[in-house]
DRENDO-1510 file (C-alpha; in Angstrom, 1 decimal, always signed):
<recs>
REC; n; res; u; v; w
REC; 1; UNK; -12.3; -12.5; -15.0 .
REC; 2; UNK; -10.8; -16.3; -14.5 .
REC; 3; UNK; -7.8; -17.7; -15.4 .
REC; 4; UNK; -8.7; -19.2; -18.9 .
REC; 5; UNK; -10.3; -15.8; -19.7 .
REC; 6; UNK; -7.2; -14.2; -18.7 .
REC; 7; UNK; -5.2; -16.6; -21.4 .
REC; 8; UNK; -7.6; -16.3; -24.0 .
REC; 9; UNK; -7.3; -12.2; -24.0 .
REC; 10; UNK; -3.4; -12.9; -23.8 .
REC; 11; UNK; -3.7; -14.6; -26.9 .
REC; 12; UNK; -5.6; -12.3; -28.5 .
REC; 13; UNK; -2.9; -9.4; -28.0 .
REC; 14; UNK; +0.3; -11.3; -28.0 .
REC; 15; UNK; -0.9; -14.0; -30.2 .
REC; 16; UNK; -1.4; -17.7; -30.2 .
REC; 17; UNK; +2.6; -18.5; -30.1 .
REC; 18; UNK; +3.2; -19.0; -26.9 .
REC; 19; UNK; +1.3; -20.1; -24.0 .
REC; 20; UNK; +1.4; -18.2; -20.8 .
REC; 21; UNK; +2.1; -18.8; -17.1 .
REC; 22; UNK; -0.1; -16.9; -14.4 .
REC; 23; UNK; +0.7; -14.7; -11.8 .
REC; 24; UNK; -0.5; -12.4; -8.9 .
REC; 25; UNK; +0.2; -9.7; -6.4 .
REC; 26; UNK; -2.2; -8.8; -3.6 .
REC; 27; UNK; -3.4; -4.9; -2.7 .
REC; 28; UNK; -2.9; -4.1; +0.8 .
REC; 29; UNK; -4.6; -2.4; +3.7 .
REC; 30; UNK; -3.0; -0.8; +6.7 .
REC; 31; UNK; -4.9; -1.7; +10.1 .
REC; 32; UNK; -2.6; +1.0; +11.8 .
REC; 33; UNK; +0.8; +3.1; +11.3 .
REC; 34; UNK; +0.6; +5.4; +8.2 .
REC; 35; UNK; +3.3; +7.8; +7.4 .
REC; 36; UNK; +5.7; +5.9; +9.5 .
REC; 37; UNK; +7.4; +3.4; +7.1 .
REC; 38; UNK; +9.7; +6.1; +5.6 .
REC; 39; UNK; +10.3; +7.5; +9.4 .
REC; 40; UNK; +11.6; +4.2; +10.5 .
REC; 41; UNK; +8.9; +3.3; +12.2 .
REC; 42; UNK; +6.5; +0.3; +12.4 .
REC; 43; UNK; +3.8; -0.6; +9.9 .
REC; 44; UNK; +1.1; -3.3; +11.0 .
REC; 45; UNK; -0.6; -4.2; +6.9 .
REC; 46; UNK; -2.3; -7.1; +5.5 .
REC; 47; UNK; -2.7; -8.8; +2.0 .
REC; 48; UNK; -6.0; -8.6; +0.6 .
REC; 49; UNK; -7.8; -10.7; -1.8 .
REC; 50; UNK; -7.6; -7.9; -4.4 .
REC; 51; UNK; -5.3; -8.2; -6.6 .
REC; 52; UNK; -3.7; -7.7; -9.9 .
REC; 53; UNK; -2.9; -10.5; -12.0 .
REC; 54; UNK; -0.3; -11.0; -14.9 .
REC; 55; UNK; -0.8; -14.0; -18.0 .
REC; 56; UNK; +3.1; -13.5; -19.4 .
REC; 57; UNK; +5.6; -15.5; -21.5 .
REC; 58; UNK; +9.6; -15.2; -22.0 .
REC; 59; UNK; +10.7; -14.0; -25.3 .
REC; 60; UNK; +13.7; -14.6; -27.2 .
REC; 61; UNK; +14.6; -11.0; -28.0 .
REC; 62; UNK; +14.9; -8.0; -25.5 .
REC; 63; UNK; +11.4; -6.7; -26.8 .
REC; 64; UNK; +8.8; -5.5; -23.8 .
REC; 65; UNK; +5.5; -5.5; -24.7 .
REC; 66; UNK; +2.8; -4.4; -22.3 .
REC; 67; UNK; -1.2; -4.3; -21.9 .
REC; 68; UNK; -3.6; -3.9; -19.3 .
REC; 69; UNK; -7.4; -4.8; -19.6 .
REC; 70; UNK; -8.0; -2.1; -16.7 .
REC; 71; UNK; -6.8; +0.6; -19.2 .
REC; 72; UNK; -7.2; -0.3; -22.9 .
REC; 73; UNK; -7.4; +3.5; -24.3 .
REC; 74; UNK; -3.4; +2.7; -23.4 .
REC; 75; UNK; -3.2; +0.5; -25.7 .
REC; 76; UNK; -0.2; -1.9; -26.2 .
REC; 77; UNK; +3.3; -0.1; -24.8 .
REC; 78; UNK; +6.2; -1.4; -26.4 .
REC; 79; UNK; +9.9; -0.8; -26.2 .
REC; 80; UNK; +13.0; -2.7; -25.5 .
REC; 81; UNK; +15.3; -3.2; -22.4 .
REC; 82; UNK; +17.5; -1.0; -23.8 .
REC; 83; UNK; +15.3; +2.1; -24.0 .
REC; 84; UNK; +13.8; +1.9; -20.6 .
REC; 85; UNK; +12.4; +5.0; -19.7 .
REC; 86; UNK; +9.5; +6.8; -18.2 .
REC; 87; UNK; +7.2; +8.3; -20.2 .
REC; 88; UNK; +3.7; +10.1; -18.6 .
REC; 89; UNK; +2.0; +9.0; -21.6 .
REC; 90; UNK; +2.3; +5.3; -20.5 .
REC; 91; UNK; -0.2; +5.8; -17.3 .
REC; 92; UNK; +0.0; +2.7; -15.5 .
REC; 93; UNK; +3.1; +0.2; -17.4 .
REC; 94; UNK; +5.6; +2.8; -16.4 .
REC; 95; UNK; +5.0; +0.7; -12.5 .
REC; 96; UNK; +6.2; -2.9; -14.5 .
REC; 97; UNK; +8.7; -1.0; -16.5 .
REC; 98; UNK; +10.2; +0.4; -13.6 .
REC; 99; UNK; +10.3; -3.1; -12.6 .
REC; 100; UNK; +12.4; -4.2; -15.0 .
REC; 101; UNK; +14.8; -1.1; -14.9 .
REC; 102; UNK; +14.8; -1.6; -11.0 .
REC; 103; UNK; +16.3; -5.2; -11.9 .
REC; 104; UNK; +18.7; -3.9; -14.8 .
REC; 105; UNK; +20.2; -1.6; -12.1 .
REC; 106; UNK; +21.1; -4.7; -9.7 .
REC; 107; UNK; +22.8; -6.2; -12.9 .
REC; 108; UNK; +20.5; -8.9; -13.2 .
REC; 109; UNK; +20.4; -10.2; -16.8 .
REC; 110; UNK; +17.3; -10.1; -18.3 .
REC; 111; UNK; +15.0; -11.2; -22.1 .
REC; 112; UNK; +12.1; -9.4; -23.3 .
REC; 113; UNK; +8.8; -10.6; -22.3 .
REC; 114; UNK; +5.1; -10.2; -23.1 .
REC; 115; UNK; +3.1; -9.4; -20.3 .
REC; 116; UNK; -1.0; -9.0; -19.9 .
REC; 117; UNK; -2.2; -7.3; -16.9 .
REC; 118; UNK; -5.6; -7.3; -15.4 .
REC; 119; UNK; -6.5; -6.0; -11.6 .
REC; 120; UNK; -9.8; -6.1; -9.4 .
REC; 121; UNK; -7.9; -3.7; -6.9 .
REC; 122; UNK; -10.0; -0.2; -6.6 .
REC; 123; UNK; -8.4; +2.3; -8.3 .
REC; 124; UNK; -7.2; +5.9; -6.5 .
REC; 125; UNK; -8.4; +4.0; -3.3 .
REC; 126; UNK; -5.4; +3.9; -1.6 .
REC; 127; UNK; -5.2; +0.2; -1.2 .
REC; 128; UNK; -1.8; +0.5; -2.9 .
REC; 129; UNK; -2.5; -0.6; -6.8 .
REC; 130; UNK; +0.8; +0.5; -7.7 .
REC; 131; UNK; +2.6; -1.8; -5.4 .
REC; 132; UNK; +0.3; -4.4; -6.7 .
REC; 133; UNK; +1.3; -4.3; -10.6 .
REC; 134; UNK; +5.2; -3.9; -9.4 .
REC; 135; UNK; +5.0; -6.9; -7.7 .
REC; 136; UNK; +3.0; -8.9; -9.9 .
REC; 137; UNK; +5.9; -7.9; -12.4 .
REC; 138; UNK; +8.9; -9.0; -10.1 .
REC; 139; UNK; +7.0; -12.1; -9.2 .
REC; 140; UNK; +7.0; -12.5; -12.8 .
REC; 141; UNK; +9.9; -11.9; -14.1 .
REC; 142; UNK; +11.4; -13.6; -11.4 .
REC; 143; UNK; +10.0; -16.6; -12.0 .
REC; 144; UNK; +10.2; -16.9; -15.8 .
REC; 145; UNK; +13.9; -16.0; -15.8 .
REC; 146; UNK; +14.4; -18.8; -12.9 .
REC; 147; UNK; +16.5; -15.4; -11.3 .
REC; 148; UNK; +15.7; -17.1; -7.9 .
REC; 149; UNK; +15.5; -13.8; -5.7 .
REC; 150; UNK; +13.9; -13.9; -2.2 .
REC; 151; UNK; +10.3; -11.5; -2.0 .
REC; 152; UNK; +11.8; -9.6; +0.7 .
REC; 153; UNK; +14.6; -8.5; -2.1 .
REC; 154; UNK; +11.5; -8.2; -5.1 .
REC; 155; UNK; +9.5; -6.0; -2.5 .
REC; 156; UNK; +12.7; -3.6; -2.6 .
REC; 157; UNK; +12.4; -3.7; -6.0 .
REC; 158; UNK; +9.4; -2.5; -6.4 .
REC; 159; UNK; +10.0; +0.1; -4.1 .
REC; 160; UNK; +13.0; +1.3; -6.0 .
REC; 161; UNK; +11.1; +1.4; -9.3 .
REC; 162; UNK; +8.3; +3.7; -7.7 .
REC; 163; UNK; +11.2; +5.7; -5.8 .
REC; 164; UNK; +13.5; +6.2; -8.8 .
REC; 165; UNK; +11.6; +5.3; -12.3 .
REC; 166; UNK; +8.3; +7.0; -11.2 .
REC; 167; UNK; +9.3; +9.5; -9.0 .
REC; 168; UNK; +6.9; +8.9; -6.0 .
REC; 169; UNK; +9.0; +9.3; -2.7 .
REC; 170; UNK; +7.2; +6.0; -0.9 .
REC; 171; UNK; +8.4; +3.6; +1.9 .
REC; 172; UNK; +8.7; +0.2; +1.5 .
REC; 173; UNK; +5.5; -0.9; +3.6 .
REC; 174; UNK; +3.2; -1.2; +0.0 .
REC; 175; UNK; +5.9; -3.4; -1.4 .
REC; 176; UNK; +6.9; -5.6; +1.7 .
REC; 177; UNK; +2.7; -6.5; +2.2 .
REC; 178; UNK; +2.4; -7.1; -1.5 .
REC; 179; UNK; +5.4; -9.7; -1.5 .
REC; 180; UNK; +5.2; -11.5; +2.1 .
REC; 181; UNK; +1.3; -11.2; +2.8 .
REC; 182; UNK; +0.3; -14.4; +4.8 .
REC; 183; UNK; -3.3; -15.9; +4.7 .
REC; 184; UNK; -5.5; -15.3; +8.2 .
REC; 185; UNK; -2.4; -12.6; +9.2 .
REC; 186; UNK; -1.4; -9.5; +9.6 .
REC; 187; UNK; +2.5; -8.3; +9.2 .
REC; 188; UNK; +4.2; -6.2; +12.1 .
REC; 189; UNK; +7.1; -4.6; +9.9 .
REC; 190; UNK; +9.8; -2.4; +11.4 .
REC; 191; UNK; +10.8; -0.2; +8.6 .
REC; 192; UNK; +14.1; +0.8; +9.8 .
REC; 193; UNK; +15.5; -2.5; +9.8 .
REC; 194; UNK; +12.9; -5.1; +8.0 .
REC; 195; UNK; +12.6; -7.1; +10.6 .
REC; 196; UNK; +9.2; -8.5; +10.7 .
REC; 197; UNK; +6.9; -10.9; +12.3 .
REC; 198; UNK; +3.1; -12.3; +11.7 .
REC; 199; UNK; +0.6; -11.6; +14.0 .
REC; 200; UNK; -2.8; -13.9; +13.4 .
REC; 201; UNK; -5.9; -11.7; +12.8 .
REC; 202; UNK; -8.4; -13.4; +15.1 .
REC; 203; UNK; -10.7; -11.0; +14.7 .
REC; 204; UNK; -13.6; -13.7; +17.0 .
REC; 205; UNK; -16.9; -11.9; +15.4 .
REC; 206; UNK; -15.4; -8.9; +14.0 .
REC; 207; UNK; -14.8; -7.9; +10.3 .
REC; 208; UNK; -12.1; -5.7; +8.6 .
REC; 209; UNK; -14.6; -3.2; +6.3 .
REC; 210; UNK; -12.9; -1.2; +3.9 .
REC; 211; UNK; -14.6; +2.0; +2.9 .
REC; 212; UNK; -13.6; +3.8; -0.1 .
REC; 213; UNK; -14.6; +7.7; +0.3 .
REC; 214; UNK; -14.4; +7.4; -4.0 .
REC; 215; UNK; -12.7; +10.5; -3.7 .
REC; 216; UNK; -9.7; +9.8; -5.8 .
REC; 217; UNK; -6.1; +11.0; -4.7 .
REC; 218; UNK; -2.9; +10.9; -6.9 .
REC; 219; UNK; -0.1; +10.7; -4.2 .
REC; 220; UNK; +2.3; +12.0; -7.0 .
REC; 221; UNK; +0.9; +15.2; -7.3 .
REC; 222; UNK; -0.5; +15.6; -3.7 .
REC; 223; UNK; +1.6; +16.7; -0.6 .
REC; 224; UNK; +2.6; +13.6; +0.8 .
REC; 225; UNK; +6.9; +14.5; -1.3 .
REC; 226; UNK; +6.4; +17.3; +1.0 .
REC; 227; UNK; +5.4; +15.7; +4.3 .
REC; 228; UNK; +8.3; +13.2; +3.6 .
REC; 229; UNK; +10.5; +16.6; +2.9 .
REC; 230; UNK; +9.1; +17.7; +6.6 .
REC; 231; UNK; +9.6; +15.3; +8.4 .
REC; 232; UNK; +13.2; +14.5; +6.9 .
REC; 233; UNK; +14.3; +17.9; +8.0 .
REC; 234; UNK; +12.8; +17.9; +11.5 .
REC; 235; UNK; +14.8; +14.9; +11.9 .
REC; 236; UNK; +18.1; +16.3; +11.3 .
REC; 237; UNK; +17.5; +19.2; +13.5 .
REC; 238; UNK; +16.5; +16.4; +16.1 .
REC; 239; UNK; +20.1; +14.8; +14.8 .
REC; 240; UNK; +21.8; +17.7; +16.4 .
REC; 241; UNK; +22.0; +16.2; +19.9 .
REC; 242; UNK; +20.4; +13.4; +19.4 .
REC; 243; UNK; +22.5; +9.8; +17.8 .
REC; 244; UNK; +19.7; +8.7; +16.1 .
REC; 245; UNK; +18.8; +7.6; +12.4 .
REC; 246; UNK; +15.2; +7.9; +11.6 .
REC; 247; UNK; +12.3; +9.6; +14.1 .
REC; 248; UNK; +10.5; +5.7; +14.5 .
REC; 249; UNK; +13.7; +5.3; +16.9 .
REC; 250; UNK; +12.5; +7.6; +19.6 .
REC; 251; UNK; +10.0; +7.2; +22.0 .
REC; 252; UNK; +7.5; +9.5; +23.1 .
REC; 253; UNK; +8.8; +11.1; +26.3 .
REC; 254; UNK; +12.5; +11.2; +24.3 .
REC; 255; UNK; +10.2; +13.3; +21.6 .
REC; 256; UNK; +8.6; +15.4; +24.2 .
REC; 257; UNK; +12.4; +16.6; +25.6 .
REC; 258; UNK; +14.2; +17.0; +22.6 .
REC; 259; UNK; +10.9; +18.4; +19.9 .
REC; 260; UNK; +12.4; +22.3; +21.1 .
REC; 261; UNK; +15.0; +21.3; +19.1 .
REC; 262; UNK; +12.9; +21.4; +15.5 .
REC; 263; UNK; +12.3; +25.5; +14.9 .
REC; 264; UNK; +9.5; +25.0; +12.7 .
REC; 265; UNK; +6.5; +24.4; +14.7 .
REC; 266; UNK; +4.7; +22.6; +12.0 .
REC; 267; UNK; +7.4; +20.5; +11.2 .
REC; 268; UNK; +7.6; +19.8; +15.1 .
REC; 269; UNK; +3.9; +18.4; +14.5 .
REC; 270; UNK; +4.8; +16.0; +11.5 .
REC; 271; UNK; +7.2; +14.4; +13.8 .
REC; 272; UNK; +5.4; +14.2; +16.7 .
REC; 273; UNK; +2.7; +12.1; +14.2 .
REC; 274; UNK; +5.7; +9.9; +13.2 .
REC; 275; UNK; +6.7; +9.3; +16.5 .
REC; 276; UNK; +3.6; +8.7; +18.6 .
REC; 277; UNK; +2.2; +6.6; +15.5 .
REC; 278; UNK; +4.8; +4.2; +15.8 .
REC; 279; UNK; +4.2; +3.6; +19.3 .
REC; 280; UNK; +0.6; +3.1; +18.9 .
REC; 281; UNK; +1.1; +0.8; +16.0 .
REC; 282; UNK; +3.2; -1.5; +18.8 .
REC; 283; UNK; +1.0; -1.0; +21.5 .
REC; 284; UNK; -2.3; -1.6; +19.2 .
REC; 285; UNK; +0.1; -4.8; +18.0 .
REC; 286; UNK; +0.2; -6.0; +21.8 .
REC; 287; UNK; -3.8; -5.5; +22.1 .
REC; 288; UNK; -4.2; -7.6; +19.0 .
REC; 289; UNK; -2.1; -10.3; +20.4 .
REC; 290; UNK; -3.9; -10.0; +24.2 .
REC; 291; UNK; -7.5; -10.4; +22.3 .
REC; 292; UNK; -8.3; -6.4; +22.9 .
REC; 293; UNK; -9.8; -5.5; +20.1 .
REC; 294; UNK; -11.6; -2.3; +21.8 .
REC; 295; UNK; -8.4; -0.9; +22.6 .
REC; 296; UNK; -6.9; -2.0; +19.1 .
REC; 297; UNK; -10.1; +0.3; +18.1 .
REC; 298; UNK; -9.2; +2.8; +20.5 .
REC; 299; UNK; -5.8; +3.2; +18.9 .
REC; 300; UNK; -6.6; +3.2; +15.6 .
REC; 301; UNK; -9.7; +6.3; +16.8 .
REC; 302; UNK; -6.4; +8.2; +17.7 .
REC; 303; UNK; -4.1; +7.4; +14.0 .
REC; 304; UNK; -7.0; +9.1; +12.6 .
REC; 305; UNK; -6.8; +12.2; +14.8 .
REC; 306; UNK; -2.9; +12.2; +14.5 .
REC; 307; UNK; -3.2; +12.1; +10.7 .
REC; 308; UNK; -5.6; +14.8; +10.5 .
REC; 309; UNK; -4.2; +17.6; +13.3 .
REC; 310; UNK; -0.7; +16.8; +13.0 .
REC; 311; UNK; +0.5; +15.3; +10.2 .
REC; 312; UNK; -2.5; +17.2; +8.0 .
REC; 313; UNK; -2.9; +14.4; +5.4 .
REC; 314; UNK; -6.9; +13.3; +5.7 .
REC; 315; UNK; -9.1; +15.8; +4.1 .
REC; 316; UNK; -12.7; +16.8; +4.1 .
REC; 317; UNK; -14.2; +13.3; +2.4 .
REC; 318; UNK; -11.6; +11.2; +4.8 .
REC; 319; UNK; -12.7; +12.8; +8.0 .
REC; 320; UNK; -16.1; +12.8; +7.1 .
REC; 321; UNK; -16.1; +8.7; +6.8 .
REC; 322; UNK; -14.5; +8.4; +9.8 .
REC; 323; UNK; -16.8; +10.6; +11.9 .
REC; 324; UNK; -20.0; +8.5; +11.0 .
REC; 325; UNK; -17.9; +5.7; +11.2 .
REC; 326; UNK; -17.2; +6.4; +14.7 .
REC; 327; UNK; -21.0; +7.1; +15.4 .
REC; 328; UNK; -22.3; +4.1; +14.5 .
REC; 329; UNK; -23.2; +0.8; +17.1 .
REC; 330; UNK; -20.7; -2.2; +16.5 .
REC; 331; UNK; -17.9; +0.0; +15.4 .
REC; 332; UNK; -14.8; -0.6; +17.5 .
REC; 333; UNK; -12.5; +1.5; +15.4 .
REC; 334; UNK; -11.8; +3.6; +12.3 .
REC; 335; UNK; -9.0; +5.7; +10.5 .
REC; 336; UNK; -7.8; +6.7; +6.9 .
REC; 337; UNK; -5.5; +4.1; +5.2 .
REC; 338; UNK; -3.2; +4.8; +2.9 .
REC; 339; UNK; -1.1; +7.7; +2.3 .
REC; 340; UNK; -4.3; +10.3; +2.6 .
REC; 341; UNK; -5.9; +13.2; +0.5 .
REC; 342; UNK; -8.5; +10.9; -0.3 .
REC; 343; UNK; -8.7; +7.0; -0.4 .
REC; 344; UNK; -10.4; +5.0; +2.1 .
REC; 345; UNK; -11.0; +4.4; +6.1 .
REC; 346; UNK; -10.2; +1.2; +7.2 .
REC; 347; UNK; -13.3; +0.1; +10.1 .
REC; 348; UNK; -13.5; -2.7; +12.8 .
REC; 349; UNK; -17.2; -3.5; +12.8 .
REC; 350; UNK; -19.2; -6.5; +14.4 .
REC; 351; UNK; -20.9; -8.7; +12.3 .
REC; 352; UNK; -24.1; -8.2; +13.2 .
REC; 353; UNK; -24.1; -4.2; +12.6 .
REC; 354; UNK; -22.4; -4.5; +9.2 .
REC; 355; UNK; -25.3; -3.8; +7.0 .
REC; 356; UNK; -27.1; -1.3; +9.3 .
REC; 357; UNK; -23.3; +0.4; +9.4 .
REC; 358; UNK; -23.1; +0.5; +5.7 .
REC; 359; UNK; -26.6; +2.2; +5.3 .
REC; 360; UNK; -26.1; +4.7; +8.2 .
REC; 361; UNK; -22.3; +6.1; +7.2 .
REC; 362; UNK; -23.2; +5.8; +3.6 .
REC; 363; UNK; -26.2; +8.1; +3.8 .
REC; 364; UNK; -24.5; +10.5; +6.2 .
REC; 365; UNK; -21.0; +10.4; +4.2 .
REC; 366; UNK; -23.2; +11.3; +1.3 .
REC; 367; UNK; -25.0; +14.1; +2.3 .
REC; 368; UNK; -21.9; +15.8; +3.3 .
REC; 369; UNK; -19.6; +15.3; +0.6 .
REC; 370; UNK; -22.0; +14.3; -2.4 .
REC; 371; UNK; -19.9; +11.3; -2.7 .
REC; 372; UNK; -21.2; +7.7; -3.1 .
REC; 373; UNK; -19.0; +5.5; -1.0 .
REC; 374; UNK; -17.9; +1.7; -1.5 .
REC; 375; UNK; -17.6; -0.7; +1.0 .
REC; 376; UNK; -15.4; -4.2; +1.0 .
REC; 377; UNK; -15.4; -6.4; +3.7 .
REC; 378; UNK; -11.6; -7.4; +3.7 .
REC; 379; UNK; -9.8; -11.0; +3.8 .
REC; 380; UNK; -5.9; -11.2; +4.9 .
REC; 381; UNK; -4.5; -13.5; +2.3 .
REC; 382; UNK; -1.0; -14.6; +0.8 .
REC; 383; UNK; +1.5; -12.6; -1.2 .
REC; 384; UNK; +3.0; -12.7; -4.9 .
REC; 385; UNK; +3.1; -15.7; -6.1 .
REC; 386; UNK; +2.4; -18.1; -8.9 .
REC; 387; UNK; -1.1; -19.6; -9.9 .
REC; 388; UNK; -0.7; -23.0; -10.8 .
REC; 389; UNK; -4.2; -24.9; -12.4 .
</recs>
């Protein structure tokens, strides 16, 4: 759907009043380092060139009104700023609500607005479409309220309207790739303290191919409030001799002479993921940089392991990509992405052995799950932003 498709259908719900501006907010993928942005570790994601996009106009009144073209059974949601609230039966516009209680809660003064949505993200992919609409709303509102905050401050927002409005426990990773995504890049981003940098994805031959399992997950109702639960209380058993703040702070052999201290043995293995994940994630950084991509492969081989024996989180359909993934000629790497149960595995793959690669996994994925899989060759592209014609 185009832009002046996207203003006609605006029009057509809101009405022909008021003409509005265009906005988007980029899905992500994580090359490596999953399940360590809420241990304080290092994430290494990129922007894609999926992405939801919002037609919206400023109203005079503190009336919200809402619609997505992805989900019209919703309907139109309406309500006020003063009776922000969230309600199950709202599906997908409790994300943008949040949004704008997220900003309430900072004291930032706000007007109603109307606001169209439409996305080409996968859904239940694990590509992150709810950081996607929450940051196409804070780039939006943002913007048409001239509020003039930085996108390192709207991907907290988001974060805080997922956290605290939904009630999905996430880090900040979905958020902060949504907002400061850079074209041709990928984002190194420690978690603990923001900092970040860009690392260029010269990949020289080799594409990023996304491949959704189509098994759907819903993060809300899955396990991952419980991993986070884990691996918050292994760390303060860990905080009983040891001055630290979050498990992405400790190094492998300072894990290895300390992990007696967590009594629960499989709590001892969700930390273990968080903390040997965050160390790949800067060593398979460093290979990037060097021009390694068979030991950035290698590394991201060993995530998937991690995330299945220790930290539990892949799943039947998840393993099952990754193992023909792994089989298949011109494959330098593969792993899950995303927070798990479902969702997709992220794969290195030479040119040249694309299509024979999505023919041999797809048949085999198939005929051991009885799932059809997708496949997307991914792009690395900018952030939330305006579209200007």
């Amino acid at each position: 759907m185009n832009r002046q498709e996207l203003k006609t259908k605006f029009s057509e719900v809101f009405g022909p009043d008021s003409t509005p501006r265009m906005f988007c907010a980029p899905a992500r993928v994580n090359l490596i380092g999953e399940h360590t942005d809420y241990n304080g570790g290092h994430v290494f994601p990129c922007a894609l060139s999926f992405n939801t996009y919002v037609a919206a106009a400023k109203r005079a009144d503190d009336k919200i009104r809402l619609y997505s073209l992805n989900f019209e059974k919703i309907g139109l949601v309406e309500t006020d700023l003063a009776h922000l609230a969230f309600d199950k039966k709202q599906d997908w516009a409790n994300y943008p609500l949040g949004v704008f209680w997220a900003m309430q809660q900072r004291g930032i003064a706000l007007h109603g607005a109307d606001l169209l949505f439409w996305g080409d993200v996968p859904l239940g992919a694990g590509l992150s479409s709810s950081a996607s609409i929450e940051l196409a709303a804070a780039v939006t509102l943002n913007t048409l309220f001239a509020l003039g905050l930085p996108q390192t401050e709207l991907a907290k927002i988001g974060q805080e309207a997922e956290n605290k409005f939904v009630g999905m426990n996430c880090g900040i990773m979905d958020q902060f790739a949504s907002a400061m995504g850079k074209k041709n890049h990928a984002i190194l981003l420690d978690c603990n303290t923001l900092k970040y940098e860009y690392a260029p994805l010269d990949l020289k031959g080799v594409s990023i191919l996304i491949c959704n399992t189509n098994k759907p997950h819903n993060l809300i109702e899955s396990k991952y409030n419980e991993r986070r639960s884990q691996s918050e209380h292994a760390l303060q058993q860990l905080q009983s001799r040891l001055p630290i703040k979050a498990l992405g702070e400790l190094s492998e052999e300072e894990f290895e002479k300390n992990q007696a201290l967590i009594t629960d043995p499989v709590e001892r293995k969700r930390a273990k993921h968080a903390v040997y994940e965050n160390q790949r994630t800067l060593k398979a950084e460093q290979a990037l940089k060097a021009g390694d991509l068979e030991q950035f492969g290698r590394f991201m081989n060993a995530s998937h392991v991690s995330l299945r024996d220790d930290y539990e989180v892949t799943g039947a359909e998840l393993d099952a990509m990754a193992e023909a993934a792994w089989k298949q000629p011109g494959v330098l790497g593969a792993r899950m992405t995303g927070g798990g149960f479902g969702g997709c595995v992220v794969a290195l793959v030479k040119n040249e052995h694309i299509e024979a690669f999505k023919q041999n996994v797809a048949r085999e994925y198939e005929a051991k799950t009885g799932y059809k899989p997708d496949f997307y060759i991914a792009c690395a592209e900018d952030g939330a932003r305006e579209l200007n014609d």
